[in-house]
C-alpha positions in Angstrom: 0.0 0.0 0.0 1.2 3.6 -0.8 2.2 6.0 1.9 1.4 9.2 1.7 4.1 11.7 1.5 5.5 12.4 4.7 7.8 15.2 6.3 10.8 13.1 7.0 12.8 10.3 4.9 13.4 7.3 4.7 10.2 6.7 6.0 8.8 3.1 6.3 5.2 1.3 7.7 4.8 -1.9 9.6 1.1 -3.2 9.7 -0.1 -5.9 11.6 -2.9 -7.8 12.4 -4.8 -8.6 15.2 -3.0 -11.7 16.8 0.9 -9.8 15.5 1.6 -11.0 12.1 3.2 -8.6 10.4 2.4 -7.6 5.9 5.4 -9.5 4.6 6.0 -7.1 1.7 6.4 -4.5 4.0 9.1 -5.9 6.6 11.1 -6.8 3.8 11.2 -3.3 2.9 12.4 -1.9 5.9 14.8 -5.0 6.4 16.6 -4.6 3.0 16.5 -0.6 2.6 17.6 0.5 6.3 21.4 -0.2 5.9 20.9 0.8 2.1 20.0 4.4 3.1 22.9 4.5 5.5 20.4 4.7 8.6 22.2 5.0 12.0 19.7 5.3 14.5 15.7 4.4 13.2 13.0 6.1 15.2 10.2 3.3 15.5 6.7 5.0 17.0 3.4 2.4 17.3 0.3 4.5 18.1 -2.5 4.4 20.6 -6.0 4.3 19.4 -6.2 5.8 15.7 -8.5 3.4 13.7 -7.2 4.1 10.3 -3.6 4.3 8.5 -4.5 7.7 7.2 -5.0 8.9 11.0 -1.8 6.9 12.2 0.2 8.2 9.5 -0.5 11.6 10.2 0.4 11.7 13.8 3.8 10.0 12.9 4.5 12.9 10.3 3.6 15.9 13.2 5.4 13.2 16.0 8.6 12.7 13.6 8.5 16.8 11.8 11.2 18.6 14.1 13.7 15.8 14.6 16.2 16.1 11.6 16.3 19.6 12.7 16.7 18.7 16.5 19.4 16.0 15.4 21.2 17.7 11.8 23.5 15.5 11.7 22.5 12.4 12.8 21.9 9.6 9.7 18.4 8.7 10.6 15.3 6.6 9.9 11.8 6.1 10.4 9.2 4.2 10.8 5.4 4.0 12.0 3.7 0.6 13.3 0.4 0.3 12.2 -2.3 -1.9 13.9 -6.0 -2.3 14.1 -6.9 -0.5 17.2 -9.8 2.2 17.4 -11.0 5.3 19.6 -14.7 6.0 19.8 -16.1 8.5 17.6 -17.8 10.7 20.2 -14.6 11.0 22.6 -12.6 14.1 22.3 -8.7 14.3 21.8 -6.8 17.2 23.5 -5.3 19.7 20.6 -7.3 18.0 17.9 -10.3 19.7 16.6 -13.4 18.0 18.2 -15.6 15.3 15.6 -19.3 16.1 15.7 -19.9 12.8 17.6 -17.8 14.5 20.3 -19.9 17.8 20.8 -23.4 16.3 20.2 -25.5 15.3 23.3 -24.3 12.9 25.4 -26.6 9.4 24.4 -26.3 6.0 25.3 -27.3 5.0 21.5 -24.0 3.7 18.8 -23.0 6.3 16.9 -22.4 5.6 12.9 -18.3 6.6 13.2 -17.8 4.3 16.6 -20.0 1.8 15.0 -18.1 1.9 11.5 -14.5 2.0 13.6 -16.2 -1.4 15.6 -16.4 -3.0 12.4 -13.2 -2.4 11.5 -11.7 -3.7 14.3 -13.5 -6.8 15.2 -15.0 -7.5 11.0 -15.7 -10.8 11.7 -18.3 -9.7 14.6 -21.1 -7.8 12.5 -24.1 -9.7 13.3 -23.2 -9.0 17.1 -22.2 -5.3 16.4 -25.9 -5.1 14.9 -27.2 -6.8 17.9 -25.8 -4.2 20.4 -26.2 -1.7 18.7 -30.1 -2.3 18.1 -30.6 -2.7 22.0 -28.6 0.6 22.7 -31.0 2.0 20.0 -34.1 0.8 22.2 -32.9 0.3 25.8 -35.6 -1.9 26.5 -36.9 -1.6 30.3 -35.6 -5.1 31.4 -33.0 -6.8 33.0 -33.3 -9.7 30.5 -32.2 -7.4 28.2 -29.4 -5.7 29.8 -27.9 -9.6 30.8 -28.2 -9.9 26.7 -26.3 -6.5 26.2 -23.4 -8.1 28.2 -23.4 -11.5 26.7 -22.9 -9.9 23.5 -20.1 -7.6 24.7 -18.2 -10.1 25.9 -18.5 -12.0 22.8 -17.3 -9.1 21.1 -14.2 -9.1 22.3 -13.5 -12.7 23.5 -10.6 -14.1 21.9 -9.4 -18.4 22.2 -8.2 -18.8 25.6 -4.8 -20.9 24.0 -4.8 -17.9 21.1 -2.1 -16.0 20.9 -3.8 -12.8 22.4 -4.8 -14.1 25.4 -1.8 -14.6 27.6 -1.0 -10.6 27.1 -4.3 -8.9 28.7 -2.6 -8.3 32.1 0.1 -5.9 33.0 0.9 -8.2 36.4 0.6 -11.6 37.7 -1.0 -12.2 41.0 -1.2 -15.9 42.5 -4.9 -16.9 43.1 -6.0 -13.8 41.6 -10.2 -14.2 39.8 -10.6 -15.6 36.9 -9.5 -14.1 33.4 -10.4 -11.1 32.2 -11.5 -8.3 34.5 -14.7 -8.0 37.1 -16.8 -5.7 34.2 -16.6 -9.0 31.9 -17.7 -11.5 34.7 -19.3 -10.0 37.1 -23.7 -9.0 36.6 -24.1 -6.7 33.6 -26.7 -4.8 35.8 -24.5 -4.1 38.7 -21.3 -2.9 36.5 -24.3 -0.9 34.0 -25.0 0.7 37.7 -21.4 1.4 38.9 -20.4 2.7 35.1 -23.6 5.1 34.9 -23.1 6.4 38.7 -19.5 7.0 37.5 -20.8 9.1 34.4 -22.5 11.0 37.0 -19.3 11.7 38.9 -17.6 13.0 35.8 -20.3 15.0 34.8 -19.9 16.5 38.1 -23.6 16.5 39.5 -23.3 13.1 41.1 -25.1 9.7 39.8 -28.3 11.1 39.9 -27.1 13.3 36.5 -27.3 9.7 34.7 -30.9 7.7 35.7 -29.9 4.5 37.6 -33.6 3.2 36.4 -33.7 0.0 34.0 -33.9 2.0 31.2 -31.4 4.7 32.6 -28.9 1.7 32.8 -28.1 2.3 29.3 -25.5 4.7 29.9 -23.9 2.5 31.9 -24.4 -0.2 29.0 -22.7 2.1 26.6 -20.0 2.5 28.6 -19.4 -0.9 29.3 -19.2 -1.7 25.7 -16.8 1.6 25.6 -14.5 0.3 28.3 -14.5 -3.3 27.2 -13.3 -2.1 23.8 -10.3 -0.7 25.3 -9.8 -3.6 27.1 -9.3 -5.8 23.7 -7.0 -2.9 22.6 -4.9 -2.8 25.4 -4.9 -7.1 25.0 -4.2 -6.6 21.1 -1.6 -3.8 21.7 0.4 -6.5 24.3 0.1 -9.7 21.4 0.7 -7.3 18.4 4.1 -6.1 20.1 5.4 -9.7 21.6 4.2 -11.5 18.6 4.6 -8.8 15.7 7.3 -6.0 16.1 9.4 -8.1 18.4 10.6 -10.8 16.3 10.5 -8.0 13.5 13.5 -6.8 15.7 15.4 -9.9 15.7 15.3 -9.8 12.4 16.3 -6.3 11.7 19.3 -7.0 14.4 20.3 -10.1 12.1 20.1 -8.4 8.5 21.2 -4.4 9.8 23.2 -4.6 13.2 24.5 -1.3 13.1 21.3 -0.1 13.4 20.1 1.5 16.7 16.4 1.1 17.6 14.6 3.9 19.3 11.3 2.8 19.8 8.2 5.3 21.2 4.9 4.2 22.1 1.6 6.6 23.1 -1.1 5.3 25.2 -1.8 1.6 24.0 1.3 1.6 21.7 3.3 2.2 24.6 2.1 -1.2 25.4 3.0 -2.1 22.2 6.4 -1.5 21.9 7.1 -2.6 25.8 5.5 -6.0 25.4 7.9 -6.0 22.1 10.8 -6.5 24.4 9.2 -9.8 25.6 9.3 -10.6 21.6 12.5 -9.9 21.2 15.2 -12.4 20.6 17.5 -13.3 23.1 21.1 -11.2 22.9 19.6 -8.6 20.8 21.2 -5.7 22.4 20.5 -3.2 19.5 17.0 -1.4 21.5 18.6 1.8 22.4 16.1 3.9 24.3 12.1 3.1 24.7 9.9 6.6 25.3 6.4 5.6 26.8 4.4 8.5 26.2 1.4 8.4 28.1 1.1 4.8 28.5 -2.2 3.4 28.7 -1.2 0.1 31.1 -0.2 -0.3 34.4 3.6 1.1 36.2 3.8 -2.0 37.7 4.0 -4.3 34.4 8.2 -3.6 34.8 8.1 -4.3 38.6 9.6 -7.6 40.2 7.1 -7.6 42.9 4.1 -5.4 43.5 4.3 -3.3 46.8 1.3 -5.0 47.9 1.8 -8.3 47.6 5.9 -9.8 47.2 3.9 -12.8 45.6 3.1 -11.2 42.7 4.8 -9.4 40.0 5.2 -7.5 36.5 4.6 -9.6 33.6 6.8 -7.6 31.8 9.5 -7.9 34.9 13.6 -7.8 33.9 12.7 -6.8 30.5 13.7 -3.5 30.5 17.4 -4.8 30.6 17.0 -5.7 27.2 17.4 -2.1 26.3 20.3 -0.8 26.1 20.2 2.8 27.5 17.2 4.4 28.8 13.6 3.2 29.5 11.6 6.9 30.0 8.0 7.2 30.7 6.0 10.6 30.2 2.7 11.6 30.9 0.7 15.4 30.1 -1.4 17.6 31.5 -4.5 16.1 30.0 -3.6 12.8 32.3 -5.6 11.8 35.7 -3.8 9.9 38.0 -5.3 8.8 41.5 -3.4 12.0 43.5 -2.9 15.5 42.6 0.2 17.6 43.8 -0.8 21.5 43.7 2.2 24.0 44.3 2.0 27.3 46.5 4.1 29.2 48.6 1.1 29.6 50.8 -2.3 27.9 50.3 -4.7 30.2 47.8 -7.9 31.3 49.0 -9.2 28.1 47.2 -7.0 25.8 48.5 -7.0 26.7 52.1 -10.7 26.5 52.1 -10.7 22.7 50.2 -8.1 21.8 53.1 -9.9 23.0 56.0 -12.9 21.8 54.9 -11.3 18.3 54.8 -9.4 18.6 58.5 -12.9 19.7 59.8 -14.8 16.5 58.1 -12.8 14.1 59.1 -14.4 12.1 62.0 -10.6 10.5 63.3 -7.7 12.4 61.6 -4.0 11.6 62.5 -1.4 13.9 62.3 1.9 13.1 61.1 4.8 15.4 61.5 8.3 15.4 59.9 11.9 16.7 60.8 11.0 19.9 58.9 9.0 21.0 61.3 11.4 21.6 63.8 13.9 22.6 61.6 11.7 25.8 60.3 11.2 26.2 64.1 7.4 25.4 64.3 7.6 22.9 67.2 5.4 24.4 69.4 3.0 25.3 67.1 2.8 21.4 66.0 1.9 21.1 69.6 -1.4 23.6 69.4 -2.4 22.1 66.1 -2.2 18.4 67.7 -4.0 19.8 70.8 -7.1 21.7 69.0 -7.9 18.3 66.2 -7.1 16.4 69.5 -5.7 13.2 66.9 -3.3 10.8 68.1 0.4 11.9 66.8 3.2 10.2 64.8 6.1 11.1 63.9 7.7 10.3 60.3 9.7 7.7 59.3 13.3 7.7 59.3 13.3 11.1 61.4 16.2 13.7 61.6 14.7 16.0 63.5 11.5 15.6 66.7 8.8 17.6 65.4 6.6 17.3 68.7 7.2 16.4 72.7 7.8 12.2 72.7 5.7 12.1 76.1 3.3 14.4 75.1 -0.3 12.3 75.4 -1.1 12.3 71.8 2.5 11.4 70.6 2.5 7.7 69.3 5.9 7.5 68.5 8.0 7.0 65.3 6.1 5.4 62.5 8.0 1.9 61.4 9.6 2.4 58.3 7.9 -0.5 56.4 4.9 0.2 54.0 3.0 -2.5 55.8 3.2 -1.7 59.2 2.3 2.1 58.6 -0.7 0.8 56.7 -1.5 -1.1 60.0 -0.8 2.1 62.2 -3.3 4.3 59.9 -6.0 1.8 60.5 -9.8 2.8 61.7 -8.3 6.8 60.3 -10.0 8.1 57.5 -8.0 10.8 57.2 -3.7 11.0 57.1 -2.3 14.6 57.2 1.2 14.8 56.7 3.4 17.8 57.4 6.6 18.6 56.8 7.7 14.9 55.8 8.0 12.9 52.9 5.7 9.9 52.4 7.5 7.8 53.3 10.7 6.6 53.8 10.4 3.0 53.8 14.0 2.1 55.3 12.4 -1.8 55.4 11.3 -4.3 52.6 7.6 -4.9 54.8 5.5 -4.7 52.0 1.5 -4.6 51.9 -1.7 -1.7 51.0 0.1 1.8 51.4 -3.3 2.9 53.2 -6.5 1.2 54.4 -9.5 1.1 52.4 -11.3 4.5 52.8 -8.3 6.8 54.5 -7.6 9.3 52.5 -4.1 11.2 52.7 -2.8 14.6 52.4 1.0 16.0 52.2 2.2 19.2 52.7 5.7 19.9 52.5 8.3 22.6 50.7 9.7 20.0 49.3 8.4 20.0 45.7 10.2 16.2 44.5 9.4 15.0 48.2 5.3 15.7 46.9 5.9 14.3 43.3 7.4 10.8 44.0 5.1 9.7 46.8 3.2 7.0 46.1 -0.4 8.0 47.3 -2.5 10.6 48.2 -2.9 14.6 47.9 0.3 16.5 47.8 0.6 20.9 48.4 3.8 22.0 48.0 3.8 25.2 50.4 5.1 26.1 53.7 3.9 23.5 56.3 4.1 27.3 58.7 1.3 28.6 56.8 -1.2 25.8 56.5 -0.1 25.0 60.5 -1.4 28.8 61.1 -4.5 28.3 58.7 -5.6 24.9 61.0 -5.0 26.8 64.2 -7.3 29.1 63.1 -9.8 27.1 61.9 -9.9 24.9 64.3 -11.3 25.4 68.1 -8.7 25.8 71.2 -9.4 22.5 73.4 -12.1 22.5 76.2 -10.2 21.0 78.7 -6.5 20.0 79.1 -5.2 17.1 77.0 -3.9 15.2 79.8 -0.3 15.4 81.9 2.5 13.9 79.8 3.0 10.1 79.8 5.9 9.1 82.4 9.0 7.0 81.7 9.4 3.7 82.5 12.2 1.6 84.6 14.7 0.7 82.8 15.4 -2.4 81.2 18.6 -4.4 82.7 21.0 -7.2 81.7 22.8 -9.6 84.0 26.9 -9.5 83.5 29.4 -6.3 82.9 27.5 -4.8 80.5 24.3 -2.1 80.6 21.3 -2.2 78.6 20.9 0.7 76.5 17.9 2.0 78.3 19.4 1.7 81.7 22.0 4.3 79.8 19.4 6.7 78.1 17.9 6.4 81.6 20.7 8.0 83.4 20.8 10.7 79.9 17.7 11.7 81.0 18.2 11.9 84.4 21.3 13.1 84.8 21.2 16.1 81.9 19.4 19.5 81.9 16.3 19.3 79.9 17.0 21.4 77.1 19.9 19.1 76.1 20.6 18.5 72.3 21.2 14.9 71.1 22.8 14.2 67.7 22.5 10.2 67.7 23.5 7.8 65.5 23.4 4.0 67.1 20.2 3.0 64.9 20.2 -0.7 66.5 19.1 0.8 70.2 16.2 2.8 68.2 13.6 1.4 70.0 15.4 1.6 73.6 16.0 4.9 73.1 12.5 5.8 72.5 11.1 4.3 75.9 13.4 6.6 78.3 13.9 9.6 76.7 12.1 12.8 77.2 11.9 15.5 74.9 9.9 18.7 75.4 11.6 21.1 73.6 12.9 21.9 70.2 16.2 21.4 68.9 16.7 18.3 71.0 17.0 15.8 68.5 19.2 15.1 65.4 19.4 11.6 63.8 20.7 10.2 59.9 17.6 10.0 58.1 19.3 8.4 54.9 20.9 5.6 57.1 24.2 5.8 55.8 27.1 5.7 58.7 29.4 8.8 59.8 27.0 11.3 60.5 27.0 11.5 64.8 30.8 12.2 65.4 31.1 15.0 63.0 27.4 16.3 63.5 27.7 16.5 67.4 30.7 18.7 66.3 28.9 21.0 64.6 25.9 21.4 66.7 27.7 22.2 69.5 29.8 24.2 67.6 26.6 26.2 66.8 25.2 26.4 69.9 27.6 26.7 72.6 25.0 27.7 74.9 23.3 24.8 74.9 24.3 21.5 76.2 25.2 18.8 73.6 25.6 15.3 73.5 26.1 12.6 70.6 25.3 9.4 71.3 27.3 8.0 68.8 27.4 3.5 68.6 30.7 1.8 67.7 30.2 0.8 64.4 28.9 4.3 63.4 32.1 6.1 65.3 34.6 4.3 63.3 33.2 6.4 60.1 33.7 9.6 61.5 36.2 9.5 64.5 38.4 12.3 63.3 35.7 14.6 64.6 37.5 14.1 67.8 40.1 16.2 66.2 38.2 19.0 65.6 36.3 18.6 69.0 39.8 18.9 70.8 41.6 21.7 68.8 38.4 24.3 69.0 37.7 23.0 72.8 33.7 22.2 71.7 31.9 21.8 75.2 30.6 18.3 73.9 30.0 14.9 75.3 30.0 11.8 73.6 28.2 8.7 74.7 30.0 5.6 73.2 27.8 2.4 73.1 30.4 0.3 72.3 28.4 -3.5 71.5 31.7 -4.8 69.3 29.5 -5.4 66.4 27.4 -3.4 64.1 23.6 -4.3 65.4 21.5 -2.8 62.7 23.1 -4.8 59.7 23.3 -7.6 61.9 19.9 -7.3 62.3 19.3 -6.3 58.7 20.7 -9.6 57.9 18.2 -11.5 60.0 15.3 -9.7 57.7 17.1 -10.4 54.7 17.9 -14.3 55.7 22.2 -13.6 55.8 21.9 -13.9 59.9 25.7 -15.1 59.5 26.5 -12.3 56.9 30.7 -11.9 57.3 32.3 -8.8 58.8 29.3 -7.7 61.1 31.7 -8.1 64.6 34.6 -5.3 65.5 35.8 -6.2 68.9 38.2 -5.1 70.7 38.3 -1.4 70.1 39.4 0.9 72.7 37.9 3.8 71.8 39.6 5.9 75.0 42.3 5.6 73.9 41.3 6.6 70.2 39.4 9.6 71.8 42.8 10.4 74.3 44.9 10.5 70.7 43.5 13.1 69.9 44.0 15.2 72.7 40.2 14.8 73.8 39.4 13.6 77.6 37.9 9.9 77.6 36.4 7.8 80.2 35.3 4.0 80.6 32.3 3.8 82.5 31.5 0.5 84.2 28.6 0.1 85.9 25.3 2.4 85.7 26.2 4.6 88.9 29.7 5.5 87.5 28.2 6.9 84.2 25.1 8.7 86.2 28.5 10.4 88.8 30.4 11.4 85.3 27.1 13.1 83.6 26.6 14.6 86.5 30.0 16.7 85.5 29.7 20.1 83.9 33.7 19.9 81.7 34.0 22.8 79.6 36.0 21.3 76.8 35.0 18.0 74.5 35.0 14.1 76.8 34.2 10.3 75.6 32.5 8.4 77.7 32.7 4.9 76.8 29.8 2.2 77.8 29.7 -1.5 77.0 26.1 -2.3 76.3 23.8 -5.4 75.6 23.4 -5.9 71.9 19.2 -5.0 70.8 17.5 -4.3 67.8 15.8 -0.9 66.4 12.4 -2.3 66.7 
């Protein structure tokens, strides 16, 4: 078949049909002429839902127009994929003039261009084409009816369960999982007529009772069904025409041209296309280059090893993107919905601030969850009156650098686990998360499960604009966490009565033989210091420990590694103290971490920094040990360092050191008030952060 003149050259098609195979003719073309026009690199784009070449072809000439001037120098070819896919007639395209289908009244009866594109995709289904469409043309008042509608629609698109189409309908695999196919093709054609026309509703933005949920208002929902399980066989098609069809086409082209480097693009359901193309794809064929996925119309998790949710199930498309060689880059626009917004302001607009307080005021058991940036821009205490006037329990973030809010106050919680499951669990019986100043989240541990129980709904507000745009649920407004605390102080109403006196400490756990448990040191921290000590800590394995004695009322008083990574307490407790010298510091710094960072001492001793460090000295490095555990390595090499005298270390460098033996020697030697930087080394019990 002719192409029509096009803006670029060489310029080549590849159709296919339905189940992959590819016009003969044509691939020959392409395979014998590429290395004949001295193409380098060949631009390869497979498009979403045109119905026609004529349509195809002329979004691959406005697609393909600006690259030779983009690249001037760079020898290269094209080519389009062509396959029978379709769009319906009434359903507008952004930046493409609108059909008259699209602006006529909305109607649940087929109109001629979907009905013609139908035919053209599924030709060999007519008599049931004429079929639906005469029941859409009467909506009878029946459910007999309506049960016939969806019998027909599924045999529309059904395809031979051992065909070659069916194994690429799903973007992931899930053990036990329903039957094939999804719940609108097996479950009651009346209840998913019901849920489809309610949804209508939604869109149309008056609610389901825009769209009659009568029998015979049911029909909208029928239409849409038969709308939605079009797409379906698209998206199914898209995955067989690309494994089948333009994959081995590949090979091939790799066998007869390998010079040539493959760039293939994909929009909506050819971005299916082309990445089920790289399960096609002969094994060793390293000659993909790059794959663009521009707006793909299937699901993120089709590339993933295991789905967040469940570690049982995966990607069906998992470990394939190592068949390209370079990047893999997916792209979406502005005419995209995802499941969460992110909305940007330096402070919230009228708009916003009245959307989020009238979502704080609804919510019938909120939880508040606050993050190191709220002590660090200095809003501690005003965490505290927002906690106190929505009267929600309190958690504090993940992975925390900073304390954002008093650890005994009565609604504190604690630190969420850093697990996606267990901060599911903690959110339970909340319908509403609002997160402050924090990412969401940082997920230190492979606990996977449901990010958030069903019904709780989540919203993030943080300054951090790439913190708001990689989380993986919920409402994100990038703004100053300062001004929307101020906005839900004054919103809300100041507490009736007192919240309740701060929750006391408990005794200390203890350990029989020479060494201390780390609470029965924290303990004697507490006990021993003033109270508006600073703490720069870094011995993640006594987390947990650390947590039950301490008491923290003030900001500033807590500094910690968020990323993880070792080295940060030695020379951190430096600089604190350094910045503060009227305030007392103290790191509490663990063996394995200390040997990262020890030269801190250095500087501790030359500028005389009034510091005290806390050496919890366990001769092995607890958190990967216990790191191991999780990950099944209990017996990992290199975890134990015994041995190390770190007095003497700390006395090398001209800094004062100590080696406290027992709990009441380490309580008598915090009791000092030395003007100039000391060590004061403590054997302790070996636990784990949670």
């Amino acid at each position: 078949m002719a192409v029509r003149a096009m803006s670029v050259s060489p310029y080549w098609e590849l159709t296919f049909d339905a189940d992959g195979d590819v016009d003969g003719p044509e691939r020959d073309r392409l395979l014998t002429e590429v290395s004949r026009r001295g193409v380098r690199d060949l631009l390869l784009f497979a498009h979403g839902w045109n119905d026609d070449r004529s349509g195809a072809t002329l979004l691959y000439d406005r697609f393909f127009a600006p690259v030779p001037s983009l690249a001037p120098v760079a020898r290269l070819g094209y080519a389009g994929v062509i396959w029978p896919s379709m769009m319906f007639a009434d359903e507008p395209i952004p930046d493409f003039p609108s059909s008259p289908a699209a602006v006529a009244p909305a109607s649940p009866r087929l109109d001629d261009g979907s009905r013609q594109a139908l035919l053209r995709v599924f030709p060999d289904r007519a008599t049931v084409l004429d079929r639906i469409a005469r029941l859409l043309e009467r909506q009878p008042d029946d459910g007999a009816s309506l049960e016939e509608f969806g019998r027909l629609v599924r045999e529309l698109v059904e395809v031979p369960a051992r065909g070659p189409q069916a194994r690429c309908a799903e973007d992931t695999r899930v053990p036990g999982a329903a039957g094939p196919g999804p719940e609108m093709l097996r479950g009651e054609t009346a209840r998913v007529c019901r849920d489809f026309a309610g949804a209508l509703g939604q869109v149309a933005g008056g609610g389901a009772e825009e769209f009659s949920l009568t029998p015979k208002g049911l029909w909208d929902g029928a239409r849409e069904l038969l709308r939605q399980a079009t797409y379906y066989a698209m998206k199914r098609r898209a995955g067989a025409v690309g494994e089948r069809g333009l994959g081995p086409v590949l090979g091939r082209l790799a066998q007869t041209a390998p010079g040539v480097r493959v760039h293939l693009v994909g929009h909506s359901f050819g971005a299916r296309l082309v990445s089920f193309a790289l399960r096609g794809l002969p094994d060793g064929v390293r000659t993909v280059k790059s794959v663009t996925l521009l707006q793909g119309a299937f699901s993120h998790y089709a590339f993933a090893a295991r789905l967040p949710q469940d570690p049982g199930a995966g990607g069906v498309l998992a470990g394939r993107q190592r068949r390209v060689d370079g990047p893999l880059v997916c792209c979406r626009s502005r005419f995209d919905s995802v499941d969460r917004q992110v909305q940007r302001a330096s402070a919230p607009g009228t708009e916003q601030g009245r959307r989020l307080v009238e979502r704080v005021l609804s919510a019938r058991r909120p939880v508040l969850v606050l993050g190191g940036d709220i002590d660090s821009a200095g809003l501690f205490d005003d965490a505290v009156r927002l906690a106190e006037r929505l009267g929600g329990p309190v958690w504090a973030a993940p992975s925390l650098f900073r304390l954002p809010f008093p650890n005994r106050h009565p609604l504190f919680r604690g630190v969420l686990p850093a697990g996606i499951a267990p901060v599911c669990d903690a959110f339970e019986g909340h319908d509403l998360v609002l997160v402050l100043g924090a990412p969401v989240f940082r997920y230190h541990e492979h606990l996977p499960g449901r990010y958030l129980p069903e019904g709780t709904r989540l919203i993030q507000v943080t300054e951090d604009a790439s913190a708001a745009a990689r989380a993986p649920m919920g409402e994100a407004l990038v703004a100053d966490p300062g001004a929307v605390v101020d906005l839900l102080v004054k919103a809300l109403d100041a507490p009736t009565a007192p919240v309740g006196a701060y929750r006391p400490t408990g005794e200390p756990l203890t350990v029989e033989g020479p060494c201390l448990h780390p609470e029965e040191v924290f303990a004697a921290l507490r006990d021993e210091l003033p109270a508006d000590t600073t703490y720069v800590v870094e011995s993640t394995s006594t987390n947990s420990s650390w947590w039950r004695q301490m008491d923290l009322r003030r900001p500033g008083s807590y500094y910690f590694p968020a990323a993880g990574g070792l080295g940060f307490g030695l020379p951190g407790a430096v600089g604190v103290a350094m910045a503060q010298p009227d305030r007392p510091v103290v790191g509490v710094i663990g063996d394995g971490s200390a040997n990262y960072g020890i030269t801190a001492l250095w500087t501790a001793a030359r500028q005389h920094v009034p510091l005290t460090v806390v050496l919890l000295r366990n001769g092995t490095y607890g958190a990967l040990r216990w790191f191991g555990g999780l990950l099944g390595v209990p017996d990992a090499p290199g975890m134990d360092i015994p041995g190390i005298d770190f007095t003497r270390i700390a006395e090398g460098y001209g800094v004062r050191a100590h080696h406290a033996t027992g709990a009441g020697e380490l309580r008598a030697l915090l009791a000092e008030r030395p003007d100039g930087p000391r060590l004061i080394q403590v054997d302790t019990a070996l636990t784990t952060p949670s």
